[in-house]
N, CA, C and O atoms as a GROMACS GRO file, in nm:
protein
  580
    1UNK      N    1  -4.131   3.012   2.183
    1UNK     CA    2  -4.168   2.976   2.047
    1UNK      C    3  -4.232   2.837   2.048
    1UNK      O    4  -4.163   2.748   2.097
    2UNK      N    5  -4.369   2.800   1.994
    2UNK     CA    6  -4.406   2.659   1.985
    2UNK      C    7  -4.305   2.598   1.890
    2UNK      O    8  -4.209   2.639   1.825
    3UNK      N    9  -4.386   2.452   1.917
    3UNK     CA   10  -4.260   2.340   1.776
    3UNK      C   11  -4.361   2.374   1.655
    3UNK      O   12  -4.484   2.374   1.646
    4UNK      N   13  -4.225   2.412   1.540
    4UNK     CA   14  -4.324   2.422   1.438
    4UNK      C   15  -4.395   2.280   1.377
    4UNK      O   16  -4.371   2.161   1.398
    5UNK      N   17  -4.479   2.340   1.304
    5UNK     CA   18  -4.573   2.185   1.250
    5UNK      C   19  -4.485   2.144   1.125
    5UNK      O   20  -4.405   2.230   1.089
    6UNK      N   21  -4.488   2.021   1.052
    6UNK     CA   22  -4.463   1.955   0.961
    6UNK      C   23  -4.548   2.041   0.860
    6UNK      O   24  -4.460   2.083   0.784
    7UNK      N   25  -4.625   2.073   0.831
    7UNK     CA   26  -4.728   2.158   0.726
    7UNK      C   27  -4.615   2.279   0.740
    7UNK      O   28  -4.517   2.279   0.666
    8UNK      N   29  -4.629   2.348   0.806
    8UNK     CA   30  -4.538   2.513   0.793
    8UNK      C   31  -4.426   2.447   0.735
    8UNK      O   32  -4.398   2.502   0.629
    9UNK      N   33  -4.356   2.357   0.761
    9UNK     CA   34  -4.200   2.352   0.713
    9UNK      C   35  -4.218   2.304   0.582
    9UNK      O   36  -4.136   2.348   0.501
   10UNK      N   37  -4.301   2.228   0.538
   10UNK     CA   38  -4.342   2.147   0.399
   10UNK      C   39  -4.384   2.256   0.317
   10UNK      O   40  -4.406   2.225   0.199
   11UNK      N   41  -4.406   2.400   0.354
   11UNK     CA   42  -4.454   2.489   0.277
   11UNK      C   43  -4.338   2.609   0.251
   11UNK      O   44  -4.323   2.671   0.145
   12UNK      N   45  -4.277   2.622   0.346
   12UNK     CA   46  -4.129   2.702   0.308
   12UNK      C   47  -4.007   2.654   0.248
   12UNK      O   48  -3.926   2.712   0.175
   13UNK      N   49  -4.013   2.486   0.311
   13UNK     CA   50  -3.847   2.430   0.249
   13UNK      C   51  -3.835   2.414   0.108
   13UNK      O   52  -3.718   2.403   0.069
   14UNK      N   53  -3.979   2.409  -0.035
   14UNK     CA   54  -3.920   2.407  -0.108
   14UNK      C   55  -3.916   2.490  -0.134
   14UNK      O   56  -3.865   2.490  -0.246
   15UNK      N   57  -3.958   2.660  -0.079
   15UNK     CA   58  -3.913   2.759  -0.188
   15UNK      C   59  -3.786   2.816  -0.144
   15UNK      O   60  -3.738   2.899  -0.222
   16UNK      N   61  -3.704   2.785  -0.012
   16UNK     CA   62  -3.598   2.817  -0.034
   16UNK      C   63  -3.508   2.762  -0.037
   16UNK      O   64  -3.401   2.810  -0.001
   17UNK      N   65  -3.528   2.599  -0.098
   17UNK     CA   66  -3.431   2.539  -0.176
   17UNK      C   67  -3.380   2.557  -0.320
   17UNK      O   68  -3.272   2.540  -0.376
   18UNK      N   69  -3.545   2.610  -0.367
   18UNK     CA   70  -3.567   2.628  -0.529
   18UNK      C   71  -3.475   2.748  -0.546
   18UNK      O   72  -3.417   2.770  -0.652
   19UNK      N   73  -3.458   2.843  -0.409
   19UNK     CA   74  -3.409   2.986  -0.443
   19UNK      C   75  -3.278   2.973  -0.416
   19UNK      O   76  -3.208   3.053  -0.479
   20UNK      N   77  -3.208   2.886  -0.329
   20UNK     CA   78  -3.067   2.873  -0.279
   20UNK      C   79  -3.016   2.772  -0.407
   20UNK      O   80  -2.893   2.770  -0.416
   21UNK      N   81  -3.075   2.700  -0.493
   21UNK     CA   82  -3.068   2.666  -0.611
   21UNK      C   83  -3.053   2.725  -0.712
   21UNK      O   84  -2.958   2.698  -0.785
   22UNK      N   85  -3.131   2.809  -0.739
   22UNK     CA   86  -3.082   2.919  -0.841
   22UNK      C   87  -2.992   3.022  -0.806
   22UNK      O   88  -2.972   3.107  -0.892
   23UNK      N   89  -2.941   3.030  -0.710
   23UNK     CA   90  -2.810   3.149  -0.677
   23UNK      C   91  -2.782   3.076  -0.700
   23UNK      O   92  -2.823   3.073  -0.817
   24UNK      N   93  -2.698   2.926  -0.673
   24UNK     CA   94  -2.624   2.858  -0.664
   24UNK      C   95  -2.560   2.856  -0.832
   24UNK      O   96  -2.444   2.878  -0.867
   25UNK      N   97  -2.698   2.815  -0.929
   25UNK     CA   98  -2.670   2.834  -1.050
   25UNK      C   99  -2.632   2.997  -1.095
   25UNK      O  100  -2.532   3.024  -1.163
   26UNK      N  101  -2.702   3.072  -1.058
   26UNK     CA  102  -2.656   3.198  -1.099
   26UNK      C  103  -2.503   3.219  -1.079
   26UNK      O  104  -2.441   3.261  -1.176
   27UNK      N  105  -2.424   3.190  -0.946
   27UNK     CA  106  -2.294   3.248  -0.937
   27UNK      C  107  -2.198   3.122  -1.017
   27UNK      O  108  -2.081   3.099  -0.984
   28UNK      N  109  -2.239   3.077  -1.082
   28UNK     CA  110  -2.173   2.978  -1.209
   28UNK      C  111  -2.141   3.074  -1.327
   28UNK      O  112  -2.198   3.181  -1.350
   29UNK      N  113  -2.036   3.016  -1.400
   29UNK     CA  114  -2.005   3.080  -1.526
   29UNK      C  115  -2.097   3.066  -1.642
   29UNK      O  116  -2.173   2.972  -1.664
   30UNK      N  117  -2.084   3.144  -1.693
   30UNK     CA  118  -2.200   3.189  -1.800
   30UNK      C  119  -2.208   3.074  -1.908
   30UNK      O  120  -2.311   3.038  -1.964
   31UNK      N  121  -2.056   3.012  -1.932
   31UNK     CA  122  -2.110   2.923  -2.026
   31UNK      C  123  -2.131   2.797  -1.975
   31UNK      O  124  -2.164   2.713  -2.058
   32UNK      N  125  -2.116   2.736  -1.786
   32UNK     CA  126  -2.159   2.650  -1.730
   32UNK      C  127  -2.344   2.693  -1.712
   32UNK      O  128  -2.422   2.600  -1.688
   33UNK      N  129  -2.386   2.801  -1.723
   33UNK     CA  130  -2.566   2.797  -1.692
   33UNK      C  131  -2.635   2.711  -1.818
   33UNK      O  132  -2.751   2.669  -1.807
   34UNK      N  133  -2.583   2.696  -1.895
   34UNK     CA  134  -2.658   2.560  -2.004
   34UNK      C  135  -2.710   2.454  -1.920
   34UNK      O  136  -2.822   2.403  -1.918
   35UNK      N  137  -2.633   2.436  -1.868
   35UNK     CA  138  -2.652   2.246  -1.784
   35UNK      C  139  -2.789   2.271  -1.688
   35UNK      O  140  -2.787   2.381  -1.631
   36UNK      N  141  -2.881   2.205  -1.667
   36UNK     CA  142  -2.973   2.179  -1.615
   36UNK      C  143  -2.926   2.144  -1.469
   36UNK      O  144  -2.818   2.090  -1.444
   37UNK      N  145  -3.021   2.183  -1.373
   37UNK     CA  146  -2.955   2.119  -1.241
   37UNK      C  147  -2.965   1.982  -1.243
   37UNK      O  148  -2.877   1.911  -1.195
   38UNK      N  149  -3.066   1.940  -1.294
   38UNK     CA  150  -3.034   1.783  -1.326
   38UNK      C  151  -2.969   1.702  -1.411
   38UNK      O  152  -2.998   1.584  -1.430
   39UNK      N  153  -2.868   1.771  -1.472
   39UNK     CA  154  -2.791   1.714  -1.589
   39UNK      C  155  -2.677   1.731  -1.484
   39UNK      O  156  -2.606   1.630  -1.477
   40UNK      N  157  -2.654   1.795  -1.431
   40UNK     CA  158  -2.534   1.818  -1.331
   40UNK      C  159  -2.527   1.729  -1.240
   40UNK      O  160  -2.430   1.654  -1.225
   41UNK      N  161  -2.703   1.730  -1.120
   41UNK     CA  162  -2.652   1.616  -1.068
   41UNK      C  163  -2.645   1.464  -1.072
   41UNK      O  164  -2.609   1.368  -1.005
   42UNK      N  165  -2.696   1.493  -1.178
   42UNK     CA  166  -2.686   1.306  -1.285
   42UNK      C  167  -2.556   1.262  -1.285
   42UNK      O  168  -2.513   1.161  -1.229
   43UNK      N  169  -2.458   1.394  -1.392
   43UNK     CA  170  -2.307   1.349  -1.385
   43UNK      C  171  -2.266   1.369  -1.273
   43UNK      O  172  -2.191   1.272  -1.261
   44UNK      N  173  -2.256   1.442  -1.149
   44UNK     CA  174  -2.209   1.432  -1.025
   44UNK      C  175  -2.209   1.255  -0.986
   44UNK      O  176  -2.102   1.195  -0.973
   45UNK      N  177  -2.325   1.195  -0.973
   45UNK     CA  178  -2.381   1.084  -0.880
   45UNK      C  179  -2.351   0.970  -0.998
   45UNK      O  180  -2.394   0.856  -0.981
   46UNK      N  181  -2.268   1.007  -1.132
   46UNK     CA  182  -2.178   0.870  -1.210
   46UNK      C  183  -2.044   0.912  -1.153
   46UNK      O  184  -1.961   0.832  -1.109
   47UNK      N  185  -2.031   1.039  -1.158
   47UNK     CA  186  -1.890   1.079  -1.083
   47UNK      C  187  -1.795   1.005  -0.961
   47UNK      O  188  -1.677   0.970  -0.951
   48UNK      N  189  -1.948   1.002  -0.852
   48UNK     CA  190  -1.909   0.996  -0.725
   48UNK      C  191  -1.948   0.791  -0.710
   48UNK      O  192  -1.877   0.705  -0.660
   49UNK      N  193  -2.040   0.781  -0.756
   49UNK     CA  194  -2.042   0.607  -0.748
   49UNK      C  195  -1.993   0.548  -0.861
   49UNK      O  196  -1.977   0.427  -0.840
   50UNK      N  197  -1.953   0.589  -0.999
   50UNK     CA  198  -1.914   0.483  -1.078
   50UNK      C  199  -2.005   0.426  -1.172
   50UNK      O  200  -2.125   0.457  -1.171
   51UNK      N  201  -1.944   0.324  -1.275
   51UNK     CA  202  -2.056   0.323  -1.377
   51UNK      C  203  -2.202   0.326  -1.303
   51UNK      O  204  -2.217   0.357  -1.185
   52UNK      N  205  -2.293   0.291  -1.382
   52UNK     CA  206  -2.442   0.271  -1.309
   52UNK      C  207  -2.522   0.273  -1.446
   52UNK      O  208  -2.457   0.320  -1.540
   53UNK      N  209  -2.630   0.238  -1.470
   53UNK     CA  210  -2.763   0.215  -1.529
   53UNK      C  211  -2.831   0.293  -1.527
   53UNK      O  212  -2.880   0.327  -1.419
   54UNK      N  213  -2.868   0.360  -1.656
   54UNK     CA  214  -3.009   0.489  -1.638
   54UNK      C  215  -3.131   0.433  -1.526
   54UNK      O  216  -3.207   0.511  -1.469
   55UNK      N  217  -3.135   0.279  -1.504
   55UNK     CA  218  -3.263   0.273  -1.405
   55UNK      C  219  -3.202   0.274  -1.291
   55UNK      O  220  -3.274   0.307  -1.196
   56UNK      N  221  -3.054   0.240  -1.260
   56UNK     CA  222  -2.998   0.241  -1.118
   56UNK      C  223  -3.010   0.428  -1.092
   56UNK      O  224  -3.022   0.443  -0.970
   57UNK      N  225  -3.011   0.527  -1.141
   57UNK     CA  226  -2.987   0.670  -1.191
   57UNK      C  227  -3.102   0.691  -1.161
   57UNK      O  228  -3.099   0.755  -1.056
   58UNK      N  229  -3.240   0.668  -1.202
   58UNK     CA  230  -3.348   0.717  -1.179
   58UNK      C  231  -3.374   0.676  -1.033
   58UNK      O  232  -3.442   0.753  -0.964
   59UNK      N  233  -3.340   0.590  -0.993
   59UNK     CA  234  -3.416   0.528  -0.857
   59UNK      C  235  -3.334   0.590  -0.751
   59UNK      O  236  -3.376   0.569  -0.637
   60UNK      N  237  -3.216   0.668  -0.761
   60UNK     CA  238  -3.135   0.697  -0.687
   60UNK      C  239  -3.174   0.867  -0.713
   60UNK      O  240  -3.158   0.935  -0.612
   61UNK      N  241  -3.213   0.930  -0.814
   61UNK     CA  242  -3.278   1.059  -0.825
   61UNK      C  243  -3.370   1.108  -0.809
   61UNK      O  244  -3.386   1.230  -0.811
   62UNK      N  245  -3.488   0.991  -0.783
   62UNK     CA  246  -3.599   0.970  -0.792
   62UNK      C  247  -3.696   1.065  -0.880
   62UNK      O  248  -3.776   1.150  -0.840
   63UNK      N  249  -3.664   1.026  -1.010
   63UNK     CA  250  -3.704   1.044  -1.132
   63UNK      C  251  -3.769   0.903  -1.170
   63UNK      O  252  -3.743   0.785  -1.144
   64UNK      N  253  -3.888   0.987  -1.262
   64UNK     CA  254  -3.922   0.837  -1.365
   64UNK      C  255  -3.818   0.834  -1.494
   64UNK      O  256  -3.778   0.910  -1.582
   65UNK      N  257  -3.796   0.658  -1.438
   65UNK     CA  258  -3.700   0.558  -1.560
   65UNK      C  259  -3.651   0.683  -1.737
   65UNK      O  260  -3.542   0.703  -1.790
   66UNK      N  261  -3.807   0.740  -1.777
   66UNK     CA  262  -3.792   0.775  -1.940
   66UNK      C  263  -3.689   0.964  -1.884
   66UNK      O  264  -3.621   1.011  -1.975
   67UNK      N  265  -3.690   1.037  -1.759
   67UNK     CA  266  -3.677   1.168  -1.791
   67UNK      C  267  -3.522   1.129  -1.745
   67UNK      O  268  -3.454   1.221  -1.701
   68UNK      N  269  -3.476   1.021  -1.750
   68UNK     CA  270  -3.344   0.998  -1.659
   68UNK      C  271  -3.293   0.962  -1.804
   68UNK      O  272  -3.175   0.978  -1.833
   69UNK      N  273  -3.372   0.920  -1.883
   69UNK     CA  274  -3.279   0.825  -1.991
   69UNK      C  275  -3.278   0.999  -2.072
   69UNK      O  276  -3.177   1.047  -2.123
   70UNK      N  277  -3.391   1.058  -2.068
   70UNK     CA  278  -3.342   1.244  -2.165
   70UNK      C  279  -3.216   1.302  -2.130
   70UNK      O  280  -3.122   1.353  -2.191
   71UNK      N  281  -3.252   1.274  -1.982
   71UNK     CA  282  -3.084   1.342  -1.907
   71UNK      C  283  -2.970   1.261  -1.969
   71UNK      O  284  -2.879   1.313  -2.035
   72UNK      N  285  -2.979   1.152  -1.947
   72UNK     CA  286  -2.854   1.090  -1.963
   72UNK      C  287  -2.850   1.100  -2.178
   72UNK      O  288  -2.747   1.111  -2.244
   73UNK      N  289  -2.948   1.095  -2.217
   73UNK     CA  290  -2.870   1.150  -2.392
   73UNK      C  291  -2.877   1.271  -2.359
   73UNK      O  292  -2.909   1.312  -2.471
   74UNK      N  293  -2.875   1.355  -2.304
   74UNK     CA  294  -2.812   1.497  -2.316
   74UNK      C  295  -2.696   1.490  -2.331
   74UNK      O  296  -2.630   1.511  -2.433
   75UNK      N  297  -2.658   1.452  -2.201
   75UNK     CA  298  -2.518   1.430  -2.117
   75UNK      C  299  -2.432   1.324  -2.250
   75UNK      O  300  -2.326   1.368  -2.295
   76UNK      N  301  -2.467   1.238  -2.284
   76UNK     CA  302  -2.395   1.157  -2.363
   76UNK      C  303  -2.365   1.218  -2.514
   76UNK      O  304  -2.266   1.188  -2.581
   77UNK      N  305  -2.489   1.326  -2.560
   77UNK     CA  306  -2.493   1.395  -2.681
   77UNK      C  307  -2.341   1.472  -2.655
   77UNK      O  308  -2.242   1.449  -2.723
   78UNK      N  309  -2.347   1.559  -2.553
   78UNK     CA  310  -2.245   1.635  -2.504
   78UNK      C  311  -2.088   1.534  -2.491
   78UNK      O  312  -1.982   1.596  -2.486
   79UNK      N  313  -2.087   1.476  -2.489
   79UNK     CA  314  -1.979   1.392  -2.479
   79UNK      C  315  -1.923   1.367  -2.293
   79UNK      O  316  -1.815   1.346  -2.239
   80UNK      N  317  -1.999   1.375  -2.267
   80UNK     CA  318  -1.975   1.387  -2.089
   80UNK      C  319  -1.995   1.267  -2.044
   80UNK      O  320  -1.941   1.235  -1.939
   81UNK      N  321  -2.073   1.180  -2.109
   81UNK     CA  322  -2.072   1.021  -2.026
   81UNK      C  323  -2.051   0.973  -2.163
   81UNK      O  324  -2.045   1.017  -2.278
   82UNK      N  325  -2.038   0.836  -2.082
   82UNK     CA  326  -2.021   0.725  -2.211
   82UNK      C  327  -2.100   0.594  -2.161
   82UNK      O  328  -2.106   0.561  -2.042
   83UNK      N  329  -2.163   0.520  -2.272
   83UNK     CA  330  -2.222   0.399  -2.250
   83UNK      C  331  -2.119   0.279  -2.252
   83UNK      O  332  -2.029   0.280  -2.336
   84UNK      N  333  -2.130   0.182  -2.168
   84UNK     CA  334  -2.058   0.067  -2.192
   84UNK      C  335  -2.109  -0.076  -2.163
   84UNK      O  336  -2.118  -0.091  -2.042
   85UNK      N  337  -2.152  -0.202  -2.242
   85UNK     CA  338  -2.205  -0.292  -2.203
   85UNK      C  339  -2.191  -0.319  -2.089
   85UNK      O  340  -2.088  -0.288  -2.030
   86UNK      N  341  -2.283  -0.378  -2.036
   86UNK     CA  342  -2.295  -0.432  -1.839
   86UNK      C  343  -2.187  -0.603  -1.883
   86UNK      O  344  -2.232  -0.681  -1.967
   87UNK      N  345  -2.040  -0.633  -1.804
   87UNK     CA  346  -2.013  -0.717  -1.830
   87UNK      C  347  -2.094  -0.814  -1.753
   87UNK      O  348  -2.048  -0.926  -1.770
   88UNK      N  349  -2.193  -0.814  -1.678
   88UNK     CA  350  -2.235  -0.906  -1.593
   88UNK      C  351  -2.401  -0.935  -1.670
   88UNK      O  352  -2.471  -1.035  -1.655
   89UNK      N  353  -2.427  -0.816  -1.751
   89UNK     CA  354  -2.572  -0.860  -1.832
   89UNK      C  355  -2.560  -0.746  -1.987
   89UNK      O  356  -2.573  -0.624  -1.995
   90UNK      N  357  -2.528  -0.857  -2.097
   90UNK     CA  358  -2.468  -0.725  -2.204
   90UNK      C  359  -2.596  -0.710  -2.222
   90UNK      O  360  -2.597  -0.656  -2.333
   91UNK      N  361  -2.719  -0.722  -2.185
   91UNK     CA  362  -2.879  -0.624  -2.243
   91UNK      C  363  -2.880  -0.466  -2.144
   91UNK      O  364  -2.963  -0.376  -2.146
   92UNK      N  365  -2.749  -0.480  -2.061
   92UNK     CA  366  -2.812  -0.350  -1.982
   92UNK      C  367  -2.655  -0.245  -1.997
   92UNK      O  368  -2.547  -0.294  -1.962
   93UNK      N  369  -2.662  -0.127  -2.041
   93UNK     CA  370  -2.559  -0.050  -2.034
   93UNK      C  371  -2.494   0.034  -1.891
   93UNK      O  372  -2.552   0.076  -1.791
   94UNK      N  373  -2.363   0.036  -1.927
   94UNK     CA  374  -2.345   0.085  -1.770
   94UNK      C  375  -2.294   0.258  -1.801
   94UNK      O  376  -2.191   0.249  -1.869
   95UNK      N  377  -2.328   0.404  -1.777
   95UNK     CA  378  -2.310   0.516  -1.767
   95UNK      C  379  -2.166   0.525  -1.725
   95UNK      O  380  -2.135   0.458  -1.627
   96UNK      N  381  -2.069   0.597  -1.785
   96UNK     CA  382  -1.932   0.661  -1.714
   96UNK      C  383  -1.933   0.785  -1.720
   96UNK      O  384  -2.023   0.843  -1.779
   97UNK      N  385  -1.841   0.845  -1.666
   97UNK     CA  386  -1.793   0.986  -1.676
   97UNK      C  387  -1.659   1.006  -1.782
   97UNK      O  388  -1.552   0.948  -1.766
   98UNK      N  389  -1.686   1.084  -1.876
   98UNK     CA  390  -1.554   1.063  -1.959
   98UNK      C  391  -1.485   1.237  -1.871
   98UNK      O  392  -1.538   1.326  -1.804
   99UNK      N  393  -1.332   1.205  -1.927
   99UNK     CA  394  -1.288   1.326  -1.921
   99UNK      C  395  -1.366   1.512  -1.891
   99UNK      O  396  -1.354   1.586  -1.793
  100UNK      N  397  -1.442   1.533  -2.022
  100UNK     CA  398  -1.513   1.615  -2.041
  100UNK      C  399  -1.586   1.630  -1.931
  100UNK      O  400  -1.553   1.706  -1.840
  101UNK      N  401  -1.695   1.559  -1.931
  101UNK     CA  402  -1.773   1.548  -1.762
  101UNK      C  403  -1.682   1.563  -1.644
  101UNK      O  404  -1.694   1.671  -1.586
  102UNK      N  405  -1.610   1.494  -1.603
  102UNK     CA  406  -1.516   1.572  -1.519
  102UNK      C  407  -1.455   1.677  -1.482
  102UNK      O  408  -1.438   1.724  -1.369
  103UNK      N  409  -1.400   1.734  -1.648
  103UNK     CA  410  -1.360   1.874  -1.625
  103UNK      C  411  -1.474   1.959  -1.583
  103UNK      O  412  -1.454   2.047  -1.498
  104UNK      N  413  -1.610   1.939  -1.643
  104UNK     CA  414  -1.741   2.051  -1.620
  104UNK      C  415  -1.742   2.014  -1.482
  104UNK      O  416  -1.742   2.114  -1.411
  105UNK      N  417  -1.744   1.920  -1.427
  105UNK     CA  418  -1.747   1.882  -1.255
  105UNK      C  419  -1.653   2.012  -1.198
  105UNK      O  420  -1.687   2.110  -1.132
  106UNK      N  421  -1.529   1.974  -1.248
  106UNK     CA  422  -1.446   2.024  -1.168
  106UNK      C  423  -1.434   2.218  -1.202
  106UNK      O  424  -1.376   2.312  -1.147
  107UNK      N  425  -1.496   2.207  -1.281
  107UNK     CA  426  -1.541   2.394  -1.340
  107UNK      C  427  -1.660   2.441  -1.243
  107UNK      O  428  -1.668   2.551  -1.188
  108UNK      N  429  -1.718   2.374  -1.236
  108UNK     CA  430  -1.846   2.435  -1.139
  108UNK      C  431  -1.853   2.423  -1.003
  108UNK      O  432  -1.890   2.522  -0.940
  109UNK      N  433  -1.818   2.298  -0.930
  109UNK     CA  434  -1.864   2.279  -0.813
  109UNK      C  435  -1.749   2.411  -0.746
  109UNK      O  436  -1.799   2.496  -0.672
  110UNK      N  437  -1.605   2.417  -0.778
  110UNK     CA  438  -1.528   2.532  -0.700
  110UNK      C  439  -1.587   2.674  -0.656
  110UNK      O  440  -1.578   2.746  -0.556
  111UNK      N  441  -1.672   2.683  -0.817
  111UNK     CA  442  -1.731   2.864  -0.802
  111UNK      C  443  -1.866   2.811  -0.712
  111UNK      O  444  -1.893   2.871  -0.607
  112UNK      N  445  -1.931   2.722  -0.747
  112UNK     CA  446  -2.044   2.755  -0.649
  112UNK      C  447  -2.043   2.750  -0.495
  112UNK      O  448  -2.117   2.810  -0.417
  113UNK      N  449  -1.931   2.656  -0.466
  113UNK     CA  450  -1.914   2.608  -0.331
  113UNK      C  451  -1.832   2.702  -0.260
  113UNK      O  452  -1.818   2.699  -0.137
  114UNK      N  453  -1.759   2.809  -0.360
  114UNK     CA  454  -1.661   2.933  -0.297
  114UNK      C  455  -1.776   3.056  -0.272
  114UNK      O  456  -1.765   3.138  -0.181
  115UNK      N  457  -1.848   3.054  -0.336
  115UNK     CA  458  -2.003   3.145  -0.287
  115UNK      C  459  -2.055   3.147  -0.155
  115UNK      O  460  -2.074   3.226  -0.063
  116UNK      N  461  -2.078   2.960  -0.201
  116UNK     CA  462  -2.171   2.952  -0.060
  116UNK      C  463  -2.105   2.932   0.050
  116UNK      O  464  -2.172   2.934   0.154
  117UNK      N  465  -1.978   2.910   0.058
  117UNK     CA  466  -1.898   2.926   0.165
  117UNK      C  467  -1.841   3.076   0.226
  117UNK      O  468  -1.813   3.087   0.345
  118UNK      N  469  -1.829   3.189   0.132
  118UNK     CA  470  -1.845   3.280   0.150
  118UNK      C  471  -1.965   3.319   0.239
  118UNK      O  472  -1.942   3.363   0.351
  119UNK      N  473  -2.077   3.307   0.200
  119UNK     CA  474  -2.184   3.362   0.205
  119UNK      C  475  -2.171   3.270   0.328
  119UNK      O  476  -2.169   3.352   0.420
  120UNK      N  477  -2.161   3.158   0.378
  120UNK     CA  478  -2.170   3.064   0.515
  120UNK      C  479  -2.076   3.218   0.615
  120UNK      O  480  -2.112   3.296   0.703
  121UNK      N  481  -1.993   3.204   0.567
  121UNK     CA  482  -1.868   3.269   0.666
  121UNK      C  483  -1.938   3.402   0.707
  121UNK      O  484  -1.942   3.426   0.827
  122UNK      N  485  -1.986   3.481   0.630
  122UNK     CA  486  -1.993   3.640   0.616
  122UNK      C  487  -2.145   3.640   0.678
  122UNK      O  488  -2.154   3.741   0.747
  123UNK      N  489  -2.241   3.584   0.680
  123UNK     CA  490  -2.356   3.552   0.772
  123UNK      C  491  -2.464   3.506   0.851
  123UNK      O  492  -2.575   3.545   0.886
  124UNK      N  493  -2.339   3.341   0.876
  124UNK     CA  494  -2.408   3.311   0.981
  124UNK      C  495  -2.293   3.308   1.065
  124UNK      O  496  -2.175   3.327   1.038
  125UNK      N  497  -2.376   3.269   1.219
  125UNK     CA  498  -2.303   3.240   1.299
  125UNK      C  499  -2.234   3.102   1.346
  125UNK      O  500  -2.250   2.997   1.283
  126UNK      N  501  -2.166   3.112   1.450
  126UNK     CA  502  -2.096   2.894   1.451
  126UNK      C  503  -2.202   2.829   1.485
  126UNK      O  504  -2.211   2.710   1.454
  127UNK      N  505  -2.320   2.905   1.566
  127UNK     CA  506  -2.456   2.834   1.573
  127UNK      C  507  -2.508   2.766   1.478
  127UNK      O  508  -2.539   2.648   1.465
  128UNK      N  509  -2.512   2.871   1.402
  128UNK     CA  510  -2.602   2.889   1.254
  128UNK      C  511  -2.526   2.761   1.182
  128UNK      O  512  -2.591   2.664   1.144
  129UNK      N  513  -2.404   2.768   1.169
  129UNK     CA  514  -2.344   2.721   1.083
  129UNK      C  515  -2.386   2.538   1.132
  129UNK      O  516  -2.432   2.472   1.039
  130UNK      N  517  -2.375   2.487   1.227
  130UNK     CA  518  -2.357   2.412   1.288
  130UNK      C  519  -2.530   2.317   1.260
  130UNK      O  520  -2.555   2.196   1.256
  131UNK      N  521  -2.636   2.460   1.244
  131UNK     CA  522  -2.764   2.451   1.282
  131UNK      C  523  -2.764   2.381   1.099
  131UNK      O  524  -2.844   2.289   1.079
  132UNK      N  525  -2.694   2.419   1.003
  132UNK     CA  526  -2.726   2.406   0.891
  132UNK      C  527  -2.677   2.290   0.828
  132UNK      O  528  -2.739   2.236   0.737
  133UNK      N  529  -2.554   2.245   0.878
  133UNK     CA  530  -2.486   2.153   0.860
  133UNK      C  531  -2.588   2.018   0.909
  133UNK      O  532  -2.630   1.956   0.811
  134UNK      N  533  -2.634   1.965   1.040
  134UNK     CA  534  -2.704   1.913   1.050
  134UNK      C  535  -2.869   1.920   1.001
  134UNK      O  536  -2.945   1.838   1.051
  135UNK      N  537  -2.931   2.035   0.889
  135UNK     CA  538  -3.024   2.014   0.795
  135UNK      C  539  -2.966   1.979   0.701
  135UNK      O  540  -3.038   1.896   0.647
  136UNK      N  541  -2.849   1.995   0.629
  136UNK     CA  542  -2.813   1.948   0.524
  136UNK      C  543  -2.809   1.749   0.541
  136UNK      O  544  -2.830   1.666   0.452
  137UNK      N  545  -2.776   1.726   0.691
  137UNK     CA  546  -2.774   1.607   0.693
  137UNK      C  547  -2.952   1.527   0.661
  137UNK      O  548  -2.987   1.430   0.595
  138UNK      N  549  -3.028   1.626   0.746
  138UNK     CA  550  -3.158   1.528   0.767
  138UNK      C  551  -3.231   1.575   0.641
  138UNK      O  552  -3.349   1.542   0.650
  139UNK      N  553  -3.204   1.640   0.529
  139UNK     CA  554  -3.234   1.656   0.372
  139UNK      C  555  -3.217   1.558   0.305
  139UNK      O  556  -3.294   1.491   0.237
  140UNK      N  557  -3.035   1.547   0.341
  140UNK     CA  558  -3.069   1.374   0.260
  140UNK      C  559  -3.093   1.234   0.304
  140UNK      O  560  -3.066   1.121   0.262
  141UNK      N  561  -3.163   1.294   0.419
  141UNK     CA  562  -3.232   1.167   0.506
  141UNK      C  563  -3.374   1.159   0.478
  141UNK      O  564  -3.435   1.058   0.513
  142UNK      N  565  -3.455   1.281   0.401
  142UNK     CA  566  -3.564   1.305   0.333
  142UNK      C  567  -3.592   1.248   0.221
  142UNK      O  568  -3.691   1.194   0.174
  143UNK      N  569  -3.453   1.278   0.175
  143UNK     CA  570  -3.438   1.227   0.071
  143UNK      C  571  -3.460   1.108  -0.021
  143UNK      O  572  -3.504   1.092  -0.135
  144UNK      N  573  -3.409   1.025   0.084
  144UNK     CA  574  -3.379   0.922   0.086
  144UNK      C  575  -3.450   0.792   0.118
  144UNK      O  576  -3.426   0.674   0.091
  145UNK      N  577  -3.579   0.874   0.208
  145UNK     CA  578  -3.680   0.808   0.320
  145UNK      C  579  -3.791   0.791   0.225
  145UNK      O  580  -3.897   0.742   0.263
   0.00000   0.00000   0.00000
């Protein structure tokens, strides 16, 4: 087999992220498919780091500044975050996770991650598995880069 090129892989990885994305949403509960994948992983990433700033949020999602601040009044309409003055600069607000947001955290990530762990177990192999685990790593090294 040659090494594949950077062009071939730049042309398949997003459509079967877009598609391992929407199962992902599909095997969610019916009244968790409201949430946007990006309303989800907005509150995930206040979840997992702590207050933060709609511009600390965009630069870390890499979204522009205005579609981060829609997400985040969604999320805040919903009662899932909360705003709180920055004690270190009161012109800038800092994002939390209230209760609510948490519980939807903790409602979704179980069913989707019991899927895809299923679906890990039932067909691939320890190769495979092993082979995927380290793309999941250099994704968010893409990511990130």
């Amino acid at each position: 087999m040659t090494e594949p090129l950077p062009r071939d892989i730049a042309r398949r990885f997003p459509r079967a992220m877009v598609r391992l994305r929407a199962r992902l949403r599909a095997e969610s509960e019916p009244s968790d498919m409201r949430w946007t994948w990006s309303q989800i992983s907005t509150l995930n990433r206040i979840a997992e780091e702590g207050p933060t700033t709609v511009s600390a949020l965009a630069v870390a999602e890499h979204v522009r500044p205005q579609s981060m601040a829609e997400t985040v009044a969604a999320l805040r309409r919903e009662g899932l975050v909360t705003a709180k003055s920055d004690p270190t600069d009161g012109r800038k607000s800092l994002m939390s996770v209230t209760p609510a947001g948490r519980k939807l955290l903790m409602n979704i990530r179980p069913i989707r991650e019991a899927w895809l762990e299923a679906a890990i177990e039932q067909h691939l192999t320890p190769a495979e598995r092993r082979t995927l685990l380290e793309a999941a790593d250099l994704m968010e090294r893409l990511a990130d880069s």
